[in-house]
C-alpha positions in Angstrom: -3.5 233.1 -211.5 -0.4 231.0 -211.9 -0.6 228.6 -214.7 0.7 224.9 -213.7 2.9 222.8 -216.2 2.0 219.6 -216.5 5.3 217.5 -215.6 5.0 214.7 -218.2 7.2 211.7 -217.6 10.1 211.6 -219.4 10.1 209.4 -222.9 13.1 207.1 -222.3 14.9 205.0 -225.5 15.4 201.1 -225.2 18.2 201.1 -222.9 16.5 202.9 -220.6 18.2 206.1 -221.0 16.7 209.5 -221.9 15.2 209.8 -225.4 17.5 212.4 -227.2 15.4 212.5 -230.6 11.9 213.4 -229.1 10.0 216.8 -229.7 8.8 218.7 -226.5 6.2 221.1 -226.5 7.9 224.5 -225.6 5.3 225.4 -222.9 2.3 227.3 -224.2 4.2 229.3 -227.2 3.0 226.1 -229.4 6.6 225.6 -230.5 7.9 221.7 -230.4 11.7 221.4 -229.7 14.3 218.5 -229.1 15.2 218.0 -225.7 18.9 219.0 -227.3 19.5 222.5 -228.3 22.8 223.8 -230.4 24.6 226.8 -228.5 25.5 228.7 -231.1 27.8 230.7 -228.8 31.3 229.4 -230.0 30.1 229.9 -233.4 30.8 232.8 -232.9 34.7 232.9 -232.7 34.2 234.1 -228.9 38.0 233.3 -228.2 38.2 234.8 -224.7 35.1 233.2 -223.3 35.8 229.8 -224.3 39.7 229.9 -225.0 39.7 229.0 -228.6 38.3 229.9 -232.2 36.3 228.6 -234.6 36.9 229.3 -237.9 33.8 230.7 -240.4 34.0 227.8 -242.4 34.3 225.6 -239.5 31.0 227.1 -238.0 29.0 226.6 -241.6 30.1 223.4 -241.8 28.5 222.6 -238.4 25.3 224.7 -239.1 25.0 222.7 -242.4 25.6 219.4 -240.4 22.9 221.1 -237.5 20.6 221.6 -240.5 21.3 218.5 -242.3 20.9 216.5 -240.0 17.2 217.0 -238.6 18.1 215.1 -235.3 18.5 218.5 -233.2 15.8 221.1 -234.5 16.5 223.3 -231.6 19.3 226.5 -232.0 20.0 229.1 -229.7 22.0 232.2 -230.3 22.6 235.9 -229.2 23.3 239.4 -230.7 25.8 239.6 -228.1 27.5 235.9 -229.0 30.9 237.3 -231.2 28.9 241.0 -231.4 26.9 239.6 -234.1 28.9 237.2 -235.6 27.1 234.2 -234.4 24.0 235.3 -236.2 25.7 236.5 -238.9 27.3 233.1 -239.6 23.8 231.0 -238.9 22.2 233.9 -241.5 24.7 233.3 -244.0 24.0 229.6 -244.0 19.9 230.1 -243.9 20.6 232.2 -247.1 22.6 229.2 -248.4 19.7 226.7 -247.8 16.9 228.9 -248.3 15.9 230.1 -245.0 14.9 228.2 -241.7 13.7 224.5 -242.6 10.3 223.8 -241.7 10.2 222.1 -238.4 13.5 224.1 -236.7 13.3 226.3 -233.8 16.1 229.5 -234.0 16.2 231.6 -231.0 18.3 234.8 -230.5 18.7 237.2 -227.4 17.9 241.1 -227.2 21.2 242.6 -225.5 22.1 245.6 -224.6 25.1 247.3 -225.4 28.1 245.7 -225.0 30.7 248.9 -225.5 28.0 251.9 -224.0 26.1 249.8 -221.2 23.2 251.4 -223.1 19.8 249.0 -221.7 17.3 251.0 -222.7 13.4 250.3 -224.7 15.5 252.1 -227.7 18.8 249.2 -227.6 16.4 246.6 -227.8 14.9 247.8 -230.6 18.3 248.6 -232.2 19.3 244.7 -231.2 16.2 242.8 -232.8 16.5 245.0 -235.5 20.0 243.9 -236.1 19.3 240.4 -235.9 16.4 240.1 -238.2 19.3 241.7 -240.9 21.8 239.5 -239.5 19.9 236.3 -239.6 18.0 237.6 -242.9 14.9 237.2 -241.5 11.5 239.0 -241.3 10.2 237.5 -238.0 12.2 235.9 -235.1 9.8 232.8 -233.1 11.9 233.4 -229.8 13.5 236.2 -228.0 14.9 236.4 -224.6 15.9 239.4 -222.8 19.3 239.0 -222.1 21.1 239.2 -219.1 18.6 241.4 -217.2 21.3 241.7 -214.5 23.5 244.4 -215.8 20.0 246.8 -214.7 17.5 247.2 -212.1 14.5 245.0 -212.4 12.8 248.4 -212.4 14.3 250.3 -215.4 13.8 247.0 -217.2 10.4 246.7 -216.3 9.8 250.4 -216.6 7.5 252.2 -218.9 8.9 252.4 -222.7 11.3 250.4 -220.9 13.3 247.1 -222.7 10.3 244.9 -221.6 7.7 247.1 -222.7 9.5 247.4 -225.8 10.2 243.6 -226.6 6.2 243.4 -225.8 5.5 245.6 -228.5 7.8 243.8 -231.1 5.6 241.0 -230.2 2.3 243.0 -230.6 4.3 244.2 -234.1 4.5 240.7 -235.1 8.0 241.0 -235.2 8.8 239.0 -232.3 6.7 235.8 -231.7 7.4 234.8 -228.2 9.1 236.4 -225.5 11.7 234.7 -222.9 14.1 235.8 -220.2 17.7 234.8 -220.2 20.2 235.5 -217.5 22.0 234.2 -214.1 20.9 235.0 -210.6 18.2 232.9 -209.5 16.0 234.9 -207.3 16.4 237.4 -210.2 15.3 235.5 -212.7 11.8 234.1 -210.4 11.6 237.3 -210.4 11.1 238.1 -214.2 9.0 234.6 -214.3 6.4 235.4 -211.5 5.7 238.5 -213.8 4.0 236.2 -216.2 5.1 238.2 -219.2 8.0 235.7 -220.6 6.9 232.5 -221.9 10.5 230.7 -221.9 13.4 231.3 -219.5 16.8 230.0 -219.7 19.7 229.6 -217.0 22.8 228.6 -217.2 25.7 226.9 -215.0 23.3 226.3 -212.4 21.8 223.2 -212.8 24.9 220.9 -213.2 26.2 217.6 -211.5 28.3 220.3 -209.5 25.6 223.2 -209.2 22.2 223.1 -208.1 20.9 226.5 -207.5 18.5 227.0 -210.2 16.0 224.4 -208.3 13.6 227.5 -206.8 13.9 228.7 -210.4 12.6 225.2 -211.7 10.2 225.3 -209.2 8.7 228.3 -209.7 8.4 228.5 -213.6 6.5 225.0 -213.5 3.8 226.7 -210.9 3.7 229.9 -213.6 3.5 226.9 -216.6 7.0 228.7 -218.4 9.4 226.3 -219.4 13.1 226.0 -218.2 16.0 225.7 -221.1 19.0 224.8 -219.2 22.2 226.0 -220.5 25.8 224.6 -220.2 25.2 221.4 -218.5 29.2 220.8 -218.6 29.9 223.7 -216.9 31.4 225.6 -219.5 33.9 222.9 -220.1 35.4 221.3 -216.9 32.6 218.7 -217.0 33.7 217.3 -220.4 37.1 217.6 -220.7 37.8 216.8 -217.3 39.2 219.2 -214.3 42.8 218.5 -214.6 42.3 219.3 -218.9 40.4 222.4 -218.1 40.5 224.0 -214.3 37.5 226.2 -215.1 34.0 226.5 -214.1 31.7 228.8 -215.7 34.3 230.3 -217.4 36.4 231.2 -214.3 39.0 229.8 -212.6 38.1 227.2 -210.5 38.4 226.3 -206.9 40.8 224.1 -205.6 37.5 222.4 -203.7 35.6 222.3 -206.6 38.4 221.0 -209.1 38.6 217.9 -205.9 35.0 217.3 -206.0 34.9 216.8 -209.7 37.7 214.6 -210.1 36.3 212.4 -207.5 32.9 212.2 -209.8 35.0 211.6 -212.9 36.6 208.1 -210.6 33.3 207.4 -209.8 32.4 207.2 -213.8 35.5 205.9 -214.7 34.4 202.9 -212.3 31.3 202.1 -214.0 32.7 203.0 -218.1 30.8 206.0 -218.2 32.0 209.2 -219.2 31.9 212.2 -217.3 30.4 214.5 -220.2 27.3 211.7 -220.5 26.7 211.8 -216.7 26.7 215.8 -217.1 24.3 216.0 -219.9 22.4 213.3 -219.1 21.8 214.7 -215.6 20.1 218.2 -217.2 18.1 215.9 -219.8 16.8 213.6 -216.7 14.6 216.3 -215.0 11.5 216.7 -216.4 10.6 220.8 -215.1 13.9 220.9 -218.2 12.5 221.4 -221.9 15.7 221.4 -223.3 19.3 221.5 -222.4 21.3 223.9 -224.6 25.2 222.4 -225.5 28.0 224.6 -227.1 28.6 223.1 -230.4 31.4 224.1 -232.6 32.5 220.8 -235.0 30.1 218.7 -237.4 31.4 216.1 -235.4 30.4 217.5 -232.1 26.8 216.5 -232.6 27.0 212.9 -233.1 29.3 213.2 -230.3 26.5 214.9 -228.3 23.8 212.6 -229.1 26.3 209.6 -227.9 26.3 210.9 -224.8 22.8 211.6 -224.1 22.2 208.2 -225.1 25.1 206.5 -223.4 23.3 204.1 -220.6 24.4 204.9 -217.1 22.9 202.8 -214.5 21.1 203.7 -211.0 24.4 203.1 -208.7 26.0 205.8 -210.4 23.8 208.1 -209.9 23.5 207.4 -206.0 27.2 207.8 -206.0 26.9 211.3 -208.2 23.6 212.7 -206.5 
């Protein structure tokens, strides 16, 4: 029987924009999570996906700053994200501080094998094994399996299979709750109707530019899983602008696309609102959303990010944007 999440209405600050420092409950995992979430991704110096580094001190200054600060208790990493290095780097600063402060959620992703291919029961094993010694911990609260495109639904759903073996890291204690994480949308509904994942995340389909993942949203609130939605900017083009960066989920973009965008960023200019605040604030606005997941790679990137999710942007803009 599909479970239905309840679709609460949406706490709103004084100016009448989204509340950024609430706590949501993470479905039915028990977990409660700001409706930000750090993207530990460029933490870990992933040069050719994003087109620049970041340094290791520069990443433990912004974990320290993520930890610090208490505003964000949300992080969300891979063991694909640098081949280890993002959870290396967030493990060396939990050592620092003395492990995960209360009240912080840290997720991670089982991957398969970036040089082999290899996405078998056995890799995932391999892959939360390596991130418990990565991260230096004994238990990880969240796991998603990761990119569940790169195999057939049925060799991951396959007897001693990557599923089956995630499931019985959970029954282990080792894993506390299980999500999926990946990109095609009928895929992913796919992995969700099975009613074995209790998060699900997508990415660089729910933007001001991109609104495919609605049948996903649709179908995880009838199965009561909630939706983390990832890169809200696009991968970059909806922040720093098309002509500053000509990309779209980490591709070239279209000459079409590139238009479309630049006519939005007029539109914002008209009414003093930036671009990257209509962006975010359009993921943080729809309630079947949890939690929208931003690449952060500066200390100063999360005040930044909290600026914009509380920047007010008022109702003619968004008939001119949606």
């Amino acid at each position: 029987m599909e479970r239905v999440q309840e679709r609460k209405p949406v706490r709103v600050a004084p100016n009448g924009t989204t509340d950024p420092f609430q706590r949501r409950p993470l479905g039915h995992t028990g977990l409660s999570v700001s409706p930000l979430c750090v993207g530990c991704a460029p933490l870990g110096n992933m040069t050719e996906t994003f087109g620049y580094s970041v340094s290791e001190e520069q990443a433990f200054e912004t974990l320290r700053a993520v930890f610090g600060g208490g505003e964000i208790n949300f992080l969300d990493t891979a063991a694909s994200y640098g081949d280890g290095e993002s959870e290396r780097r967030i493990g060396r600063v939990l050592q620092e501080i003395g492990g995960l402060p209360e009240g912080f959620v840290l997720a991670t992703k089982a991957d398969r094998d970036l040089a082999t291919g290899d996405f078998s029961g056995e890799q995932m094993r391999r892959s939360v094994e390596r991130s418990l010694r990565l991260l230096g911990l004994d238990r990880l609260q969240l796991v998603y399996l990761h990119d569940p495109e790169h195999e057939t639904f049925e060799h991951i759903m396959s007897p001693g299979g990557p599923v089956a073996v995630l499931q019985s890291l959970k029954e282990e204690g080792i894993i506390e709750h299980l999500g999926v994480a990946g990109g095609p949308v009928d895929l992913m509904i796919r992995y969700v109707k099975t009613g074995i994942f209790e998060a699900a995340i997508t990415h660089n389909r729910y933007t001001l530019v991109d609104r495919s993942a609605k049948p996903l949203l649709e179908a995880a609130a009838r199965q009561g899983v909630p939706v983390l939605n990832a890169a809200p900017y696009g991968g970059g083009m909806l922040v720093k602008g098309p002509d500053a960066y000509p990309r779209y989920a980490y591709q070239e973009a279209s000459g079409e696309l590139i238009e479309r965008v630049r006519q939005m960023q007029e539109a914002c200019r008209e009414f003093g609102v930036p671009l990257a605040a209509a962006a975010l604030q359009f993921s943080l606005r729809e309630s079947r959303i949890t939690s929208t997941i931003v690449g952060v790679s500066r200390p100063e990137h999360l005040q930044q990010t909290l600026e914009l999710a509380s920047h007010p942007i008022p109702d003619a803009l968004w008939e001119r944007l949606i």
